[in-house]
N, C-alpha and C positions, 0 to 999 in steps of 0.2 A: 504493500500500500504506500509506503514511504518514495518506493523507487516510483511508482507511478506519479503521485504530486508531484515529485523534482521534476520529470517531464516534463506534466501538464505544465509548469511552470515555466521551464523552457521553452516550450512551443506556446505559447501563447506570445510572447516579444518576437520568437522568429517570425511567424506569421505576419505582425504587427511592422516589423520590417520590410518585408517582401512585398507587402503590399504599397509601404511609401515606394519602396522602390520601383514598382511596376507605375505607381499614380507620374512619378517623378520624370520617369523617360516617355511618356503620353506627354507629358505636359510642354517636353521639349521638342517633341518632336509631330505629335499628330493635334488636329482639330478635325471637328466633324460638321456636316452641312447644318445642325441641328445646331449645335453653338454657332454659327459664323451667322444663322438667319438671324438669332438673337440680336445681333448688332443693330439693325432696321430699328429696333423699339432701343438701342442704345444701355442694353441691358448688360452688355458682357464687360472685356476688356479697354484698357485703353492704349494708345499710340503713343508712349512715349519715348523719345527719343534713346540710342543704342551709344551714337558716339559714333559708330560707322554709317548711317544715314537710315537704317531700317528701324524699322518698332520693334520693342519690346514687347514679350511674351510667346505665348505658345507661337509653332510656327510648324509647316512642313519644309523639309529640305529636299531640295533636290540638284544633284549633281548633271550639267552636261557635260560629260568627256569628250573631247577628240583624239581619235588616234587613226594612226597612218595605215593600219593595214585592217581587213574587213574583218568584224568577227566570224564563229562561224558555229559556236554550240549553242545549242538551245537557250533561250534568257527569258524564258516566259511564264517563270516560275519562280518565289524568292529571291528576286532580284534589287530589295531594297531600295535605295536612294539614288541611284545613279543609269543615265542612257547615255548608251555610247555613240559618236554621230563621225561621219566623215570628217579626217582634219582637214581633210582641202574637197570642197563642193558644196553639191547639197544635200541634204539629209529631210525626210519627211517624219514628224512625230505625230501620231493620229490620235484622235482626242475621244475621248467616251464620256460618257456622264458620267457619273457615280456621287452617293455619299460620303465617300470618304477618296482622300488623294492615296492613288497608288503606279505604281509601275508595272503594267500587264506584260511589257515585252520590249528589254531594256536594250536588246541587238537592234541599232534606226543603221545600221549599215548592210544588211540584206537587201535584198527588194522587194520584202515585205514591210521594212522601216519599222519602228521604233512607234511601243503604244503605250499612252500615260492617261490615266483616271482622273476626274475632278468635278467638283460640283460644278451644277450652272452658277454664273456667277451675278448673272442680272437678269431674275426670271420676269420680271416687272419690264424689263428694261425702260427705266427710269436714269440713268445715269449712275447708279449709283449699288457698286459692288457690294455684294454678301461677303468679302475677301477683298486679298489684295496681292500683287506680285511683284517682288524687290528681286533687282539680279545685279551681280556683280562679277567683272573678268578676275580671273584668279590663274595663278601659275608663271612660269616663266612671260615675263614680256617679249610683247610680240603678238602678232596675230589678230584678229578681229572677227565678230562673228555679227551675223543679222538675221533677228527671226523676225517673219511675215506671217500673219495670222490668214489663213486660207480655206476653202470650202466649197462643195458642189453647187453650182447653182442649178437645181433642176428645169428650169424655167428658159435656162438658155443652153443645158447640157451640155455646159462647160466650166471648168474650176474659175472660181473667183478669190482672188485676194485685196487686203486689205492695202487701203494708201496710207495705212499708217504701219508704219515696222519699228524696232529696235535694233539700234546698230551700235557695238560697242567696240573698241581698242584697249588692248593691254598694252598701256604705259609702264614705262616705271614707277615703283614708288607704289604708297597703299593705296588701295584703291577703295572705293564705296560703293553702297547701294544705291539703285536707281529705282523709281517709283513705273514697274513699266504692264500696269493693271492695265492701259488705253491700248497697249500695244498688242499684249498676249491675250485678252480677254473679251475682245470685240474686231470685228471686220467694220470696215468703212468704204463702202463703194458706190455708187450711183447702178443700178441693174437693169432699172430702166431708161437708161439714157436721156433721163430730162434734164439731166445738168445739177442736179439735186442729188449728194451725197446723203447716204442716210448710215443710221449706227444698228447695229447686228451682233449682239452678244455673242457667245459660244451658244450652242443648240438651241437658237431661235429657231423654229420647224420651217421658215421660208427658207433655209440654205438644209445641206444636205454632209455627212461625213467630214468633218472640222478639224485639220490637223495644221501643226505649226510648221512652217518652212524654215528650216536653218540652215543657214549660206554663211560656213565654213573657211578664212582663210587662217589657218594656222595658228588658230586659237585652241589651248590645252584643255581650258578650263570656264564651264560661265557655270556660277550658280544662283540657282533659284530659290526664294523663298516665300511661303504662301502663308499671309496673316489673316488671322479673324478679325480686321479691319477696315473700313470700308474707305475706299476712293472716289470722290468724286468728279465720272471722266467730263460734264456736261461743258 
């Protein structure tokens, strides 16, 4: 009976542990569509500055790699935080809905390309993000990268992209976050040729299969990061 209590007493702190521990790397690393809508009523987190130009708080990471030669094993499975893309060209990352951010299929160097999960980001499309996306070059300087936000337009059955893109340079020296929600999280195009641009979140049902364009010159390294904060692109 004596050896039993010592246990019970034992495992009642490990438990109590493991459990910070599990709340602890959630909190670094994932948000879910169910917190980031909270924002809209301004019920969650707040944006306060890092020192490197992103918000504070929880956030998803994500890594884009480039490397010089194609992969070639399977990546469509526990594949974590990171998709690997041509260091020199372009590379296609194809975009899915989901509740939560994940990486379905981290090889975008196949010709099947690179497949990454995420909430919608402006189901209202109102101007105004459920989320947000910060990205910054990293690695050896040198090199630059530029993603175009893109998608079918059934209407003209042909791909459409966005006139608005992000285009970054690795400099020397440290570099910062960039606020680039306008760029990855809506197309901006005129469709019907009135001369009139209009705005187009991710899986608005008027476009078709929404994946990001990345044009690759010798850039190591761009990461992404996605907050429960809201942007406003208006």
């Amino acid at each position: 009976m004596q050896k039993f209590k010592w246990l019970l007493a034992l495992a009642a702190p490990l438990a109590l542990m493991i459990s910070c521990q599990k709340e602890a790397a959630r909190t670094d690393h994932q948000i879910t569509l169910d917190e980031t809508l909270q924002l809209k009523s301004g019920s969650h987190l707040s944006a306060s500055a890092t020192g490197n130009g992103a918000p504070s708080g929880a956030h998803y990471n994500l890594n884009i790699i480039g490397v010089p030669k194609g992969k070639t094993a399977d990546m469509t499975s526990g594949n974590g935080h990171r998709i690997f893309v041509n260091l020199s060209g372009n590379t296609k990352i194809f975009l899915k809905e989901g509740d939560d951010f994940a990486v379905l299929d981290a090889n975008g160097t196949d010709q099947d390309g690179a497949k990454f999960q995420l909430p919608n980001p402006d189901p209202e499309n109102d101007g105004i993000t459920t989320y947000s996306v910060f990205a910054r070059a990293l690695g050896k300087p040198g090199g630059s990268m530029g993603i175009t936000t893109c998608a079918y337009d059934p209407s003209a059955g042909e791909d459409v992209c966005s006139l608005e893109s992000y285009v970054t340079v690795r400099n020397k020296g440290r570099t910062g976050f960039e606020n680039v929600s306008k760029e990855l999280l809506y197309i901006y195009a005129d469709l019907d040729g009135d001369g009139t641009v209009e705005r187009y979140p991710l899986f608005d049902d008027r476009l078709q299969d929404y994946y990001w364009s990345v044009e690759n010159d010798g850039l190591r390294l761009l990461q992404l990061r996605f907050y429960a904060v809201p942007t406003n692109v208006n």
